[in-house]
DSSP file (Angstrom, degrees, kcal/mol; ACC not computed):
  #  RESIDUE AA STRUCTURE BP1 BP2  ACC     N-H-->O    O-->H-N    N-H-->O    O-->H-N    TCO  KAPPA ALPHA  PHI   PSI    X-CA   Y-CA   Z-CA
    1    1 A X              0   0    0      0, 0.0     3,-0.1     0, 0.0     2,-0.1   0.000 360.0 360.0 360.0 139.4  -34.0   -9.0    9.9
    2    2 A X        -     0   0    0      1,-0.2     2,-0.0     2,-0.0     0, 0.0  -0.213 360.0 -66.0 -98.6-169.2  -30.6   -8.6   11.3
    3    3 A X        -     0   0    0      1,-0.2    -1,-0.2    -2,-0.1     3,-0.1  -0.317  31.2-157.8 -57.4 122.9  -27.3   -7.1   10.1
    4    4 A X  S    S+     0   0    0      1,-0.2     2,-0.4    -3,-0.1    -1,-0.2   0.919  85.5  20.6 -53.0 -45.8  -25.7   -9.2    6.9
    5    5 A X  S    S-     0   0    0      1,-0.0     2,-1.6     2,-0.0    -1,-0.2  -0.994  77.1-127.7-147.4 131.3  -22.2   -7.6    8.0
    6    6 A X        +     0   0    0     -2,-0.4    -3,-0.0    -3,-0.1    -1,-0.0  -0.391  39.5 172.0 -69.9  54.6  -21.0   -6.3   10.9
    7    7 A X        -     0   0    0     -2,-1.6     2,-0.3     1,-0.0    -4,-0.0   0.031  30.8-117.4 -62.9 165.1  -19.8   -3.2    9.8
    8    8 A X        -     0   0    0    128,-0.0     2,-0.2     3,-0.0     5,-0.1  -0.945  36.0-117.3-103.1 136.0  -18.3    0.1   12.5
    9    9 A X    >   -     0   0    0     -2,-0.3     3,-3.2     1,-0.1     4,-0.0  -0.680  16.9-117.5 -84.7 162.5  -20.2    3.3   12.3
   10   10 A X  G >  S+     0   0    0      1,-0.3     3,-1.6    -2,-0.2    -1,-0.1   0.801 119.5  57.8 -65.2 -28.3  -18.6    6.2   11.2
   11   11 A X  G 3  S+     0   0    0      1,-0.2    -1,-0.3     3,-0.1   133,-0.1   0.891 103.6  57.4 -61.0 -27.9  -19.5    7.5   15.0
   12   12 A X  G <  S+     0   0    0     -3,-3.2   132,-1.8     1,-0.1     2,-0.6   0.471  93.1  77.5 -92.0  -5.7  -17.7    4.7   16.1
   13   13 A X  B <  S-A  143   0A   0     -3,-1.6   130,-0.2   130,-0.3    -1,-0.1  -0.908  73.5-127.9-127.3 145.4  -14.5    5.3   14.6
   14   14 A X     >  -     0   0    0    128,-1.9     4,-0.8    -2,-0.6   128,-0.4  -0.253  19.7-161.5 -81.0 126.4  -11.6    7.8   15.7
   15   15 A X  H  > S+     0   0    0      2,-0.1     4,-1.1     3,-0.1     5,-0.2   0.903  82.4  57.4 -60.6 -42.1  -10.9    9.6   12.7
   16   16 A X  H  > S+     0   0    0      2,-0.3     4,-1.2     1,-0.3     3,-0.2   0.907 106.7  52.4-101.3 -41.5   -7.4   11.0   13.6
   17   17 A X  H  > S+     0   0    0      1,-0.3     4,-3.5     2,-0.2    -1,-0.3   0.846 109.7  48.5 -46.6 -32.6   -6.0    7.3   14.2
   18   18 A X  H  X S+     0   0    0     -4,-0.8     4,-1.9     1,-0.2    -2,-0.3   0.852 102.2  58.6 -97.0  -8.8   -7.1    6.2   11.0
   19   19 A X  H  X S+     0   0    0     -4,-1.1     4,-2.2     2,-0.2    -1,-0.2   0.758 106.4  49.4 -49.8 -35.8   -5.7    8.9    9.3
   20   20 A X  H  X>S+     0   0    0     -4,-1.2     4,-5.2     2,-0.2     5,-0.6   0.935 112.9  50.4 -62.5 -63.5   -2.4    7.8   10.8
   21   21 A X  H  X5S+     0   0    0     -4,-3.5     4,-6.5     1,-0.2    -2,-0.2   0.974 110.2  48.6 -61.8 -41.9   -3.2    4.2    9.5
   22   22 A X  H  X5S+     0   0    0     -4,-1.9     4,-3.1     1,-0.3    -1,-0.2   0.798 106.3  51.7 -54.9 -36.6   -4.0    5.4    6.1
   23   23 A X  H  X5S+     0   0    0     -4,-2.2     4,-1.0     2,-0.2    -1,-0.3   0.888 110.1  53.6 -66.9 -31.2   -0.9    7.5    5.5
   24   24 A X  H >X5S+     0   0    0     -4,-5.2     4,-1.5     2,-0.2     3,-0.5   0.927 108.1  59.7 -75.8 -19.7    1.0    4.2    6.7
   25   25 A X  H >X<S+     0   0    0     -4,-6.5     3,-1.8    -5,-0.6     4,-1.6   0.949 105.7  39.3 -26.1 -85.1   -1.1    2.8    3.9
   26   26 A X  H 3< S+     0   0    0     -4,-3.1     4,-0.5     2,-0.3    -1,-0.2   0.443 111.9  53.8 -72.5   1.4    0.0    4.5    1.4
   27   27 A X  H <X S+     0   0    0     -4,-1.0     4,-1.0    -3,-0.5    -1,-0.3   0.540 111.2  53.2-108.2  -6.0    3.7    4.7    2.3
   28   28 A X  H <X S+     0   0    0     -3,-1.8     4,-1.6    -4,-1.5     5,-0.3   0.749 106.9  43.9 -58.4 -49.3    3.5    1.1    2.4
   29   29 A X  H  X S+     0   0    0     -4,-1.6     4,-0.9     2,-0.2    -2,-0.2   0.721 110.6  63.1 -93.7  -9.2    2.0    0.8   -0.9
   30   30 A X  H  > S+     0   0    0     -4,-0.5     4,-0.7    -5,-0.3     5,-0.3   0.980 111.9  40.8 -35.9 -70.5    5.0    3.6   -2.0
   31   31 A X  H >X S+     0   0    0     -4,-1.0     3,-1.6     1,-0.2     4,-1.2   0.831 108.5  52.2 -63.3 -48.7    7.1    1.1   -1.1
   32   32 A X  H 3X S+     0   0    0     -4,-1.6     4,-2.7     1,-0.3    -1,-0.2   0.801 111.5  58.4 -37.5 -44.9    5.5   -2.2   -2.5
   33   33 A X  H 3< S+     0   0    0     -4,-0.9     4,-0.4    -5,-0.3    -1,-0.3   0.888 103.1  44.4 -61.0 -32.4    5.5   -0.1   -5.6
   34   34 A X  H <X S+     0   0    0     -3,-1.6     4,-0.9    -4,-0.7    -1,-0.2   0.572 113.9  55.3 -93.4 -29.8    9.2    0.4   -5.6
   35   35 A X  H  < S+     0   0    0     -4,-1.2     3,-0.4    -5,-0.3    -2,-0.2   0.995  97.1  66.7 -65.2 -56.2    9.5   -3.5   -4.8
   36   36 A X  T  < S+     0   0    0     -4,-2.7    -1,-0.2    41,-0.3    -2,-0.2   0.660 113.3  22.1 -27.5 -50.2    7.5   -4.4   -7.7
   37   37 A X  T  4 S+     0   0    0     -4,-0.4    -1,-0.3     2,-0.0    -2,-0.2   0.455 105.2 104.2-125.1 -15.8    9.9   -3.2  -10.6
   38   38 A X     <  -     0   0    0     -4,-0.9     2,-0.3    -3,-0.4    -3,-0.1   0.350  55.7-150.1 -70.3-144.9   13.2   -3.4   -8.4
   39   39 A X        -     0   0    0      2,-0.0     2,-1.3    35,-0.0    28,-0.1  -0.882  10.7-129.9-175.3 126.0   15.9   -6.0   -8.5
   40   40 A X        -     0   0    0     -2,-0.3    30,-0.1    26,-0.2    -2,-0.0  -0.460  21.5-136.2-139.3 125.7   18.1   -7.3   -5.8
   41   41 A X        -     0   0    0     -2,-1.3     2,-0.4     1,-0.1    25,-0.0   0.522  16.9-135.2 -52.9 164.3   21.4   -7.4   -6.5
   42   42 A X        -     0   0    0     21,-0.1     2,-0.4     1,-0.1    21,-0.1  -0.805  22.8-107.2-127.1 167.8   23.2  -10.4   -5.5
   43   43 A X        -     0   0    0     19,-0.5     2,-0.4    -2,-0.4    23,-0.1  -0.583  16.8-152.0-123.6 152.0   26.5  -10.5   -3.9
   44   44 A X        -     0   0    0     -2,-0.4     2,-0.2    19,-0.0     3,-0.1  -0.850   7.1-152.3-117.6 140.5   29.8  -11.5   -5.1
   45   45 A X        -     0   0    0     -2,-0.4     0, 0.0     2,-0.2     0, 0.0  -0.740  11.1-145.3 -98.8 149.7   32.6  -12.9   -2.8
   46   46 A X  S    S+     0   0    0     -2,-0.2    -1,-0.2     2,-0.1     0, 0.0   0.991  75.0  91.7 -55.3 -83.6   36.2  -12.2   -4.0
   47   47 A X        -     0   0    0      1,-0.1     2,-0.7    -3,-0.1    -2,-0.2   0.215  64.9-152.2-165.4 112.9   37.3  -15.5   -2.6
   48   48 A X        -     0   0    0      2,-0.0     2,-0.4     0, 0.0    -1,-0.1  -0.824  13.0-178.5-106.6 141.4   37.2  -18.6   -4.6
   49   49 A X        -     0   0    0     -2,-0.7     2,-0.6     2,-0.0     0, 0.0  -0.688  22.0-127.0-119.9-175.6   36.9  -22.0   -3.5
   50   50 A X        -     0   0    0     -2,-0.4     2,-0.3     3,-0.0    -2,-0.0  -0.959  28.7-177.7-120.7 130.2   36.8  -25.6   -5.1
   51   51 A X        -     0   0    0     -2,-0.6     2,-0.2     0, 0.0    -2,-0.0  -0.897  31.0-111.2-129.5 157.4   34.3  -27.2   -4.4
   52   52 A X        -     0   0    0     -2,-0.3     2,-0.2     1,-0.1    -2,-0.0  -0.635  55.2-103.9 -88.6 143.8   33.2  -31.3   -5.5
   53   53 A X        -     0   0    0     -2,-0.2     2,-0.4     2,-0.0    -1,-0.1  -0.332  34.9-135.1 -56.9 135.0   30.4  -30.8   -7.7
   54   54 A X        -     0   0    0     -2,-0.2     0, 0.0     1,-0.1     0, 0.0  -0.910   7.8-161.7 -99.6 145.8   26.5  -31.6   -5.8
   55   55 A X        +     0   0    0     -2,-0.4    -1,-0.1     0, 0.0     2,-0.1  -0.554  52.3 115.4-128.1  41.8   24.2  -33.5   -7.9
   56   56 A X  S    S-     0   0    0      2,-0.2    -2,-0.0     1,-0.0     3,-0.0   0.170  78.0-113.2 -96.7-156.5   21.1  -32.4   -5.7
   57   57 A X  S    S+     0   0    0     -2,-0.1     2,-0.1     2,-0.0    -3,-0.0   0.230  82.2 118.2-129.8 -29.9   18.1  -30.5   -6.0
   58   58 A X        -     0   0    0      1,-0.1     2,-0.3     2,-0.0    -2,-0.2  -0.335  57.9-145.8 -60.5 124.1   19.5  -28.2   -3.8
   59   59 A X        +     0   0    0      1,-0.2    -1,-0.1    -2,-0.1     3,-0.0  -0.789  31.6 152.0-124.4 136.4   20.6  -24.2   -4.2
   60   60 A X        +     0   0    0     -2,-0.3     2,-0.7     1,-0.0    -1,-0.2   0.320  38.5 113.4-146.3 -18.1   23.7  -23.3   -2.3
   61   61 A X    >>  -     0   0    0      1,-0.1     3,-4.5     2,-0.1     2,-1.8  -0.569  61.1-147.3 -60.4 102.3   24.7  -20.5   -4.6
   62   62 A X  T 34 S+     0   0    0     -2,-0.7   -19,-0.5     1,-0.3     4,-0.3   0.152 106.0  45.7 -61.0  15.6   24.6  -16.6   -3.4
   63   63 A X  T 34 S+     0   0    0     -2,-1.8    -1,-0.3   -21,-0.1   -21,-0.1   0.001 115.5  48.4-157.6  -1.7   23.6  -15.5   -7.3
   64   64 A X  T <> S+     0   0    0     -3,-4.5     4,-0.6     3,-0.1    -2,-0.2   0.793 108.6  54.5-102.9 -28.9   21.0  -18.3   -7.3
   65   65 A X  H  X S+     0   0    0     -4,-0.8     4,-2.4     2,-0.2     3,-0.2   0.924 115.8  36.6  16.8 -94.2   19.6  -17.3   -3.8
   66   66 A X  H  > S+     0   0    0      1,-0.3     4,-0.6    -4,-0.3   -26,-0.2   0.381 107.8  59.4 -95.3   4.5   18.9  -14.0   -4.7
   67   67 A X  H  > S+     0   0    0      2,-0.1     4,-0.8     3,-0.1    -1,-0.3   0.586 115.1  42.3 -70.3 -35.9   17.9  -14.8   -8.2
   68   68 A X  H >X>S+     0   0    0     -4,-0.6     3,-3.8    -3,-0.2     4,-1.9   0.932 116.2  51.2 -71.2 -55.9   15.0  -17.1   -6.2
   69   69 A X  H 3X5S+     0   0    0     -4,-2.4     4,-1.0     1,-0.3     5,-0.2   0.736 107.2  50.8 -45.4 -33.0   14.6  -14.1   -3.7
   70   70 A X  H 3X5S+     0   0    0     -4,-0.6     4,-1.1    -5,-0.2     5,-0.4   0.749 114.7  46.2 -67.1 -23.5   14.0  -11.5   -6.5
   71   71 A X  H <X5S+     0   0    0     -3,-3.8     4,-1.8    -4,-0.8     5,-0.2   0.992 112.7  47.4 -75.7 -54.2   11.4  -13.8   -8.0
   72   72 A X  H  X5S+     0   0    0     -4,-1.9     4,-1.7     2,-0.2     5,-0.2   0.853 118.2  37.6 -32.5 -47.0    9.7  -14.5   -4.7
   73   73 A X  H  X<S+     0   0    0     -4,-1.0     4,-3.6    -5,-0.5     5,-0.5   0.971 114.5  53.9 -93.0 -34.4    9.3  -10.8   -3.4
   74   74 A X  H  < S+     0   0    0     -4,-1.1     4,-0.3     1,-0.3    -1,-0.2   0.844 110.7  44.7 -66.1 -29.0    8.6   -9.1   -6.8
   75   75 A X  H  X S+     0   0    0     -4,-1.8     4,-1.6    -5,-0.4    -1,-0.3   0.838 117.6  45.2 -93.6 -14.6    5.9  -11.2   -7.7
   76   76 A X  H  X S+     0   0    0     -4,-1.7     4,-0.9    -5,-0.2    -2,-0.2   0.944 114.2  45.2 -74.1 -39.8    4.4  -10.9   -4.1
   77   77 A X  H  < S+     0   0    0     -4,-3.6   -41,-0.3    -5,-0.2     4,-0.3   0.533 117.3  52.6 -68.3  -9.7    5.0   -7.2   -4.0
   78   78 A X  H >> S+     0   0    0     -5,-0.5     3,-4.5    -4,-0.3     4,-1.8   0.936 113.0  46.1 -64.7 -74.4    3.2   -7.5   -8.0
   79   79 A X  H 3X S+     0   0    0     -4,-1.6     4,-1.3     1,-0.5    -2,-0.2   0.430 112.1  45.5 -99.8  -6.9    0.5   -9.3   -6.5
   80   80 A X  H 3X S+     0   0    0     -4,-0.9     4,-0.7     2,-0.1    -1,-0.5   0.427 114.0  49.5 -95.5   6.5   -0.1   -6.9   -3.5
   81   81 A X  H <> S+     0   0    0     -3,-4.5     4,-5.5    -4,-0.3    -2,-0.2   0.732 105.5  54.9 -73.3 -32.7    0.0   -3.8   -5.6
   82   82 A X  H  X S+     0   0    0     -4,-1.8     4,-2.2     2,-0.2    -3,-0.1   0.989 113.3  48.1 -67.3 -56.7   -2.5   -5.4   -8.2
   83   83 A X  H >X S+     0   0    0     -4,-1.3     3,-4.7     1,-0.2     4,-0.8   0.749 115.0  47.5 -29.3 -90.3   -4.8   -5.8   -4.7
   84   84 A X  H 3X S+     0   0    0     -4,-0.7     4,-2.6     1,-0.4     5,-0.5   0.609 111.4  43.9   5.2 -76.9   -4.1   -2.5   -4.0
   85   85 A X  H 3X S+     0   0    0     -4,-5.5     4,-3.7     1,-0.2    -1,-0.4   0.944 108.2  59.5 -49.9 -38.7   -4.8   -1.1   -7.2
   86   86 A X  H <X S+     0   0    0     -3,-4.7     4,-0.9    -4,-2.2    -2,-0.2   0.834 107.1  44.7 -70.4 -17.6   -7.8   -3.0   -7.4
   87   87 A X  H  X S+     0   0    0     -4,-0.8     4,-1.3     2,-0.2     3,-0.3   0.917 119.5  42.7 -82.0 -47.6   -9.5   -1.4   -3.9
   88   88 A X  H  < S+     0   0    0     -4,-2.6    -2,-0.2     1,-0.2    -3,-0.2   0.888 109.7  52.2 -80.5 -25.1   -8.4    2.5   -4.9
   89   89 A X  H  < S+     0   0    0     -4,-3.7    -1,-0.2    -5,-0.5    -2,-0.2   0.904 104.5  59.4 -75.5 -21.2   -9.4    2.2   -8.3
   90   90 A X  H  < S+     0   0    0     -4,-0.9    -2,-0.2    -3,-0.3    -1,-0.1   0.935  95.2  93.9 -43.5 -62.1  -13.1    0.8   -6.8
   91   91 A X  S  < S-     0   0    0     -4,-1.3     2,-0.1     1,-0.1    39,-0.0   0.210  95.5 -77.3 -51.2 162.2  -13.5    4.4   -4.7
   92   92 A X     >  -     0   0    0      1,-0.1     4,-1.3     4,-0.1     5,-0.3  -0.313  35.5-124.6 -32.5 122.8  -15.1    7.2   -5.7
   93   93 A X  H  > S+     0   0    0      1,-0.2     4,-2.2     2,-0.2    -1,-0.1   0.875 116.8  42.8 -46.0 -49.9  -13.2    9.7   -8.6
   94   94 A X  H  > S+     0   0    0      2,-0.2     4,-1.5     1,-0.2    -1,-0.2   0.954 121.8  40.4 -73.8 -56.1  -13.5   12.7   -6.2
   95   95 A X  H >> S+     0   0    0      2,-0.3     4,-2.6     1,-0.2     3,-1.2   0.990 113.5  49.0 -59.2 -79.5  -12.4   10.5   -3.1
   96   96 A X  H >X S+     0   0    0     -4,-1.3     4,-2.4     1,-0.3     3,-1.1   0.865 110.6  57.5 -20.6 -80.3   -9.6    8.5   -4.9
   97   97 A X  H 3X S+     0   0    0     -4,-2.2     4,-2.0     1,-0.3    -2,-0.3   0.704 113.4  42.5 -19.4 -52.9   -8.3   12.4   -6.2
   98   98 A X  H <X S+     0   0    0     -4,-1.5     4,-1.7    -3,-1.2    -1,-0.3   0.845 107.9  51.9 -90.2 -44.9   -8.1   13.4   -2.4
   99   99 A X  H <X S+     0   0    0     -4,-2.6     4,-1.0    -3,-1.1     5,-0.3   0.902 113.3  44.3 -87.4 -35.3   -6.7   10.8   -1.1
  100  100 A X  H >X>S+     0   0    0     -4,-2.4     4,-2.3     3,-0.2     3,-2.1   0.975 117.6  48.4 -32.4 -79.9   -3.4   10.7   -3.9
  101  101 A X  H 3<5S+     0   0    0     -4,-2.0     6,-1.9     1,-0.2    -1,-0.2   0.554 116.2  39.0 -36.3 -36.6   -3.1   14.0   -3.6
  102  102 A X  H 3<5S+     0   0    0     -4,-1.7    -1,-0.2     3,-0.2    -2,-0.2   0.488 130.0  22.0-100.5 -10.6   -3.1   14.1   -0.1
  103  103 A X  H <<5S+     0   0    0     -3,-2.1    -3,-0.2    -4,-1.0    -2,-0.2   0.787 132.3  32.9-137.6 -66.6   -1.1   11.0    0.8
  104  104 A X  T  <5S+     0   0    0     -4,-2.3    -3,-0.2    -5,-0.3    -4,-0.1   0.594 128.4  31.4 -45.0 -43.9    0.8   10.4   -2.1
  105  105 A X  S   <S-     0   0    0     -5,-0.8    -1,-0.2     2,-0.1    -3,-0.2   0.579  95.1-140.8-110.5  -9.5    1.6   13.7   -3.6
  106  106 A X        +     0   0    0     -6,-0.3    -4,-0.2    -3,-0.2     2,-0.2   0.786  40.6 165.2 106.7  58.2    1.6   15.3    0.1
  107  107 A X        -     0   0    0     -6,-1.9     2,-0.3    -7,-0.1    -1,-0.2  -0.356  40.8-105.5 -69.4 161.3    0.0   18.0   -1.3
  108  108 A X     >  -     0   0    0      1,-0.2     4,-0.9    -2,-0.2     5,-0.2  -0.798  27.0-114.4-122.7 149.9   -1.7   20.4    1.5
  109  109 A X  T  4 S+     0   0    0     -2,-0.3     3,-0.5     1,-0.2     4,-0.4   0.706 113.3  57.3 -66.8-102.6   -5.4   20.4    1.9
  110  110 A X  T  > S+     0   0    0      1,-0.2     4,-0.8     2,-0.2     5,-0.4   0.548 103.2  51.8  -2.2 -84.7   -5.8   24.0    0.8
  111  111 A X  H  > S+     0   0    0      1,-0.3     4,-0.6     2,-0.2     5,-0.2   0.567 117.1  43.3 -54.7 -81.0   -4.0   23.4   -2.7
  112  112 A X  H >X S+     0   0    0     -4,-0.9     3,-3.6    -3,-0.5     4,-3.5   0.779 106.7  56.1  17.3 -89.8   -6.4   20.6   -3.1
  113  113 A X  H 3>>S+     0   0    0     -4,-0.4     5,-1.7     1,-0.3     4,-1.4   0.909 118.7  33.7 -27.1 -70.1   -9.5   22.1   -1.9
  114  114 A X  H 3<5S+     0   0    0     -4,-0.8    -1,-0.3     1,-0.2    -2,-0.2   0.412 114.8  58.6 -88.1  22.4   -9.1   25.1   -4.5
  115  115 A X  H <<5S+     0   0    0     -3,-3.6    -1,-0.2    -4,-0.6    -2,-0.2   0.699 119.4  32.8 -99.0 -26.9   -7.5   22.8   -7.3
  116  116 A X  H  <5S-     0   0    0     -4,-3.5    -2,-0.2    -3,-0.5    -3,-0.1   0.935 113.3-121.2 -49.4 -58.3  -10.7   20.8   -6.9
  117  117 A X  T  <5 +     0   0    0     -4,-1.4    -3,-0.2    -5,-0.4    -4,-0.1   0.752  60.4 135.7  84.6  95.0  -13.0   23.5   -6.2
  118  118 A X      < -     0   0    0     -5,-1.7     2,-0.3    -6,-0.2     4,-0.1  -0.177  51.2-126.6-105.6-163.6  -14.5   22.7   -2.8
  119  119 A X     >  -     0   0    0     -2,-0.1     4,-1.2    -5,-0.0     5,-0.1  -0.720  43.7 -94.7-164.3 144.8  -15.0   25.1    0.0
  120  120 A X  H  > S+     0   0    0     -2,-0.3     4,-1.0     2,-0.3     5,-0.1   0.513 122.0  46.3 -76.1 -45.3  -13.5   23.8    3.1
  121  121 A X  H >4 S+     0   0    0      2,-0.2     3,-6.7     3,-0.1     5,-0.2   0.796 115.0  51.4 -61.6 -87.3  -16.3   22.2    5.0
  122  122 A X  H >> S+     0   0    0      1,-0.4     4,-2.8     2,-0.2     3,-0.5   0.381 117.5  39.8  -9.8 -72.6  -17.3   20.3    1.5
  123  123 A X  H 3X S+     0   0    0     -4,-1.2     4,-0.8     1,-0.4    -1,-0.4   0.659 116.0  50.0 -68.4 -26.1  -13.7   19.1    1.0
  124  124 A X  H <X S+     0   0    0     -3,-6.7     4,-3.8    -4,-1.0    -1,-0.4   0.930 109.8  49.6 -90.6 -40.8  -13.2   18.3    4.5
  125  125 A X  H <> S+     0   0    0     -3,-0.5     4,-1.6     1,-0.2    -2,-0.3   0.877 113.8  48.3 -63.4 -37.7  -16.5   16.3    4.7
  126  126 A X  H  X S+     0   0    0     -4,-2.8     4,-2.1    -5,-0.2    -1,-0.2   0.746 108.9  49.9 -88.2  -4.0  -15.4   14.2    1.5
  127  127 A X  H  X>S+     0   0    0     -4,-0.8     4,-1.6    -5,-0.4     5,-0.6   0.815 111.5  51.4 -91.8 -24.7  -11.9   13.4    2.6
  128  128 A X  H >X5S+     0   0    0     -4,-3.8     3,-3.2    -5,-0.2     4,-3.1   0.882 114.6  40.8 -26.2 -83.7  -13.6   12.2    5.9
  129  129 A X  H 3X5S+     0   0    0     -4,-1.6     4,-2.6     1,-0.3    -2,-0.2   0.744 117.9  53.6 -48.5 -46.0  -16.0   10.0    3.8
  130  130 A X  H 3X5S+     0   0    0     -4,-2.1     4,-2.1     1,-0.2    -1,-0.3   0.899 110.0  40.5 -65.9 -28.3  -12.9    9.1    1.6
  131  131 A X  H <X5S+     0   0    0     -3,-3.2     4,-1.7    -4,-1.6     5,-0.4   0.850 116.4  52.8-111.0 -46.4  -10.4    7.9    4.2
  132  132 A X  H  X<S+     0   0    0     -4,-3.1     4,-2.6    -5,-0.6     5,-0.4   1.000 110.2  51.3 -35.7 -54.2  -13.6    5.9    6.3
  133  133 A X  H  X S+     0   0    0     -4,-2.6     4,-1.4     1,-0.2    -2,-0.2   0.942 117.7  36.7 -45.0 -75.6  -14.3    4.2    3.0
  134  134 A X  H  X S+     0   0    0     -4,-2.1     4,-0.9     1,-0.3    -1,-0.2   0.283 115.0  49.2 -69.2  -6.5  -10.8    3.2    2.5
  135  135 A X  H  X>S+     0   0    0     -4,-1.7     4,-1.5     2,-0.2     5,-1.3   0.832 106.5  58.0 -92.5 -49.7   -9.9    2.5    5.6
  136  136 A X  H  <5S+     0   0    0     -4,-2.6    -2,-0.2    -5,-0.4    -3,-0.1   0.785 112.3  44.9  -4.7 -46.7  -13.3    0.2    6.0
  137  137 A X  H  <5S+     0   0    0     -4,-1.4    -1,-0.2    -5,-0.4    -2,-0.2   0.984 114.1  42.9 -88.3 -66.5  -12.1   -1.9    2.9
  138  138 A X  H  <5S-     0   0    0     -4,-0.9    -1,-0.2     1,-0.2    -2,-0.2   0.403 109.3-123.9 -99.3  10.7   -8.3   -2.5    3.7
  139  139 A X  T  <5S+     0   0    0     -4,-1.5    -3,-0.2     1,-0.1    -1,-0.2   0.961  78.1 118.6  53.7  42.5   -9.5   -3.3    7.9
  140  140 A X      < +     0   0    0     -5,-1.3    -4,-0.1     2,-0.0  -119,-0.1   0.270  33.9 126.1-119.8   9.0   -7.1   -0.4    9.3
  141  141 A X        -     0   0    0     -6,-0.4     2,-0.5    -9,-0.1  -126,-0.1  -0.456  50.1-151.1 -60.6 147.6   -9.9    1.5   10.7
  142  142 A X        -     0   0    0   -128,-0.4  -128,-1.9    -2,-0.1     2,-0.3  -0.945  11.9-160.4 -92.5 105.3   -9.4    2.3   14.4
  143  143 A X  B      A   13   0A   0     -2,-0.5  -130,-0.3  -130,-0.2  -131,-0.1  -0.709 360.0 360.0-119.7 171.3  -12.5    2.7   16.9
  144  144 A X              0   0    0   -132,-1.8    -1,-0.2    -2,-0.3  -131,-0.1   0.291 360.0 360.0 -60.2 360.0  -12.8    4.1   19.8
């Protein structure tokens, strides 16, 4: 019977590149995070002019503009955190743990290791396995 899904084995993909992609993961989803709840402010001209009223459909106002543009990009940066969340909360507890810490809280693998308690291979073999996994899901793995 052949393959359901064409998956990469872990021999087949360079660890130290997807490690790369995965921290731009996560400073990517830093940022998406930040998008999510932010606001962007919309800019006022000194300068008034008179204008004949438009009776259009049409938005030609800089404080309606970026009232649409706050709506637009916070609910797309919503609706790519919610993804987001939904793929890292999926992982493993241990794995998930490592990968915060390590990418998020930019914590040093040592202070990890013994806040966990691993011993160095263990810890090093499950943040492999974690950062395969996760890169696997989001399609940022890199092979050789």
């Amino acid at each position: 019977m052949g393959q359901l899904f064409n998956l990469p084995q872990v021999e087949d993909i360079n660890y130290i590149q997807t490690v790369r992609e995965v921290r731009k993961f996560f400073k990517d989803y830093l940022m998406l995070r930040v998008m999510a709840g932010s606001r962007k402010l919309p800019t006022m001209t000194t300068t008034y002019k008179l204008t004949p009223p438009n009776f259009s459909n049409e938005f030609h106002s800089k404080v309606e503009d970026a009232a649409i543009h706050n709506v637009d990009n916070v609910h797309a940066a919503q609706e790519a955190v919610k993804k987001y969340d939904a793929i890292l909360n999926q992982l493993e507890h241990i794995h998930r743990k490592i990968l915060f810490e390590k990418f998020i809280h930019n914590l040093q693998d040592i202070t990890i290791m013994l806040d966990i308690p691993y011993e160095e291979r263990q810890y090093k073999r499950e943040k492999r396995k974690a950062v395969i996994e996760l890169a696997t899901t989001l399609g940022i793995e890199v092979l050789n």
